[in-house]
N, C-alpha and C positions, 0 to 999 in steps of 0.2 A: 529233668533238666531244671536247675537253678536258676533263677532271678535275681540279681546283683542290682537293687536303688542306690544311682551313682548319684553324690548330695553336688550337686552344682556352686559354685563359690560367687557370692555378688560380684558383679559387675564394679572396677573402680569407679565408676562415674555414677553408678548407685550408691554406693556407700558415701563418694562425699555428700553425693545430695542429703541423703540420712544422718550423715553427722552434720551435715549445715543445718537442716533443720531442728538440729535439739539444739542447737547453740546458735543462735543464726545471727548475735551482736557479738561472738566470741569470747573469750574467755576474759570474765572480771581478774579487776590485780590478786583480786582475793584466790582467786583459782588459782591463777597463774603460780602465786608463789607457794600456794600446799602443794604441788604440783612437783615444784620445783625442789621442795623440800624431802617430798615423798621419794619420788624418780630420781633426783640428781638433775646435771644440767645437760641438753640436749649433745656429747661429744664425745667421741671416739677415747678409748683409754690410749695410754702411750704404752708399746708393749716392743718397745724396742730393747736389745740384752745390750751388756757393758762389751766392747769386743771382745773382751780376755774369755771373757764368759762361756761368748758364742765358740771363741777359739777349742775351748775344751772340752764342750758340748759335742766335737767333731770326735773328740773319741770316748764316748759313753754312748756306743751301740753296739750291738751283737756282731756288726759288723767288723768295725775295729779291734772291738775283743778276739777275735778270732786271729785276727792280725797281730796284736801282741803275742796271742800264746805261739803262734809261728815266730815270731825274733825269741821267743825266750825257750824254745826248742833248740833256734836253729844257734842260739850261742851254746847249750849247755850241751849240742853235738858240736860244739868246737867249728860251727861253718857259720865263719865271721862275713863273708864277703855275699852269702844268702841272707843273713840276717839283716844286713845294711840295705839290702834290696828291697827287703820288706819293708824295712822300715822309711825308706824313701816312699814306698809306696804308700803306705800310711799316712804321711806325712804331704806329700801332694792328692791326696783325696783331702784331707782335712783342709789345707786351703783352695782347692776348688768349690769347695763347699761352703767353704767362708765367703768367697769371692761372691760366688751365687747368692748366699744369705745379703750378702751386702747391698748387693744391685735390687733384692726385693725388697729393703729395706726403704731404700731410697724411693721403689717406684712407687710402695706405698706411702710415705711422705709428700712426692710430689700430688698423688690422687688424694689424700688427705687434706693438702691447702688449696687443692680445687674446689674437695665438697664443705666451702665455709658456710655455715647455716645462715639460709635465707627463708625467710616466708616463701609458702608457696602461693599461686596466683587465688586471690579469692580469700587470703587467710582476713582473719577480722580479730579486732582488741577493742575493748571498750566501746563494741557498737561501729567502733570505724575501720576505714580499709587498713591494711597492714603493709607497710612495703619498707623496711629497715629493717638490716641486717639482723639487731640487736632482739630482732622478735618484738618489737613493739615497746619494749620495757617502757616503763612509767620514767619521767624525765623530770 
C-alpha cells in the first residue's frame, strides 16, 4: 500500500500575516511604479467582440458546418422547401446564441463595474493606512 504526502496550502490569514510582515509600512512609490511598469495596471482586459463579429462566429463550428453542407445538398437535390428549413434553422440557432452572448456580455459588465479596485482592509502605502480607491497613488 502507497502513502500519498498531501502538501496542505497556508491558511489566507497566514499568508497576509507573512506578507505584512515583509513589508509591514507597504509598498514605497518606488515599488509601487516598477510594479506597475512590470505587471501593468491592476484591470481586467476588455474582451468584448464587435456584434457583426460575434454574429459570424455563430457559424464557424462544426456544428453549423454540418448545417450548411445539408442546404447545399438539399438544393443541389432540387428540395428547395428542406433546404429553407434548414436554413431557418441555422439561422435561429445563430441568434439564440447571439442573444445568449449578449445577455453575458452585459452580466459581465455589470460585475465588472462592481469589482472597481479598492484597497483591501489593512492595505498600507508609504508606512500609512490605505483607504482610496486610486490605491494610494502619490498626489
Amino acid at each position: 500500500m502507497t502513502t500519498v504526502a498531501v502538501r496542505q496550502r497556508p491558511r489566507l490569514a497566514e499568508s497576509a500575516v507573512a506578507a505584512k510582515d515583509e513589508q509591514p509600512s507597504g509598498l514605497t512609490d518606488e515599488e509601487a511604479h516598477s510594479r506597475l511598469a512590470k505587471f501593468g495596471p491592476n484591470a481586467m482586459p476588455d474582451t468584448s467582440l464587435h456584434p457583426l463579429r460575434m454574429a459570424l462566429e455563430k457559424f464557424w463550428a462544426p456544428v453549423p458546418w454540418m448545417l450548411e453542407a445539408a442546404i447545399v445538398l438539399e438544393v443541389a437535390l432540387g428540395k428547395y422547401v428542406e433546404a429553407a428549413i434548414v436554413a431557418g434553422l441555422l439561422v435561429l440557432n445563430a441568434a439564440l446564441g447571439l442573444f445568449q452572448g449578449s445577455r453575458t456580455q452585459a452580466t459581465l459588465a455589470a460585475l465588472k463595474s462592481r469589482l472597481a479596485p479598492t484597497p483591501p482592509s489593512g492595505a498600507m502605502a508609504r508606512g500609512r493606512p490605505c483607504k482610496r480607491p486610486s490605491w494610494c497613488r502619490a498626489t
